[in-house]
N, C-alpha and C positions, 0 to 999 in steps of 0.2 A: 675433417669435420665439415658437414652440412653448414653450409651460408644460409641464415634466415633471411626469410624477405620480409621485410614489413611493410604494412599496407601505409598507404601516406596519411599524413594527420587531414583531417577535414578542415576543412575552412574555419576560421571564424572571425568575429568583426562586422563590420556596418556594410561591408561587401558581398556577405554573402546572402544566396537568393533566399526569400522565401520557402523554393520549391526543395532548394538544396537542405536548409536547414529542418525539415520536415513541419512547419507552421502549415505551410498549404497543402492537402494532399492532392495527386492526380486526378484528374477526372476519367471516371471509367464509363466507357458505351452501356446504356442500357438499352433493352430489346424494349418498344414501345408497342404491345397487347392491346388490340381493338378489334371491341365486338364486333359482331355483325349492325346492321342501321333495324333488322326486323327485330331485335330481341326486345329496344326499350319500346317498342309498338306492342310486344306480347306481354311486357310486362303491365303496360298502361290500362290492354283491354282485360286479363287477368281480373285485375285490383277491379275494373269497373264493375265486368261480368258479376265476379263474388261479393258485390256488394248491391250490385240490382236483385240478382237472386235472394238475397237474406232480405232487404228491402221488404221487394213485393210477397216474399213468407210472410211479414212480420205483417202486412196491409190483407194478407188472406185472399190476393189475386191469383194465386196460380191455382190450377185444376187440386184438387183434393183439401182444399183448405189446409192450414198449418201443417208441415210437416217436418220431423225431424231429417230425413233425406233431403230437404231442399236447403235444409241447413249446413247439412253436409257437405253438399256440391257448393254452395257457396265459400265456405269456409277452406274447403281442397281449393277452390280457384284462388282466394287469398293469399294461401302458402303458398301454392304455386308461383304466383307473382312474389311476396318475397325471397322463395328460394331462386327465379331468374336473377332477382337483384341482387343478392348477392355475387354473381355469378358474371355483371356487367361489370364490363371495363370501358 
């Protein structure tokens, strides 16, 4: 007949560790992800840009008076700026 082996009982009591008893768990390496320094500059001029351009639409400064186009480019610049943001780490 086969000898079984059996695994030894674990600790227990006021002696054993935290780490042992599974209360604490390990700390595992995280990879720490950093944008580049240009992206929150693209993201700042974005939001400005799209909001000068709907601005001065709305004031009737740019060449053709009111237009739905200038709303558009404004508004694209916008999103553009929150899709970088999301996108910043």
């Amino acid at each position: 007949m086969a000898k079984r082996i059996e695994s030894p009982k674990p600790k227990q009591g006021q002696y054993l560790s935290p780490t042992d008893s599974g209360r604490i768990t390990k700390k595992r390496v995280v990879e720490s992800k950093q944008s580049s320094a240009h992206l929150g500059v693209a993201i700042l001029e974005l939001f400005a840009f799209g909001l000068f351009v709907i601005a001065l639409n709305y004031l009737q400064v740019l060449p053709g008076s009111t237009s739905p186009w200038y709303l558009l480019v404004g508004l694209g610049s916008l999103f553009g700026g929150f899709y970088l943001a999301t996108k910043y780490q």
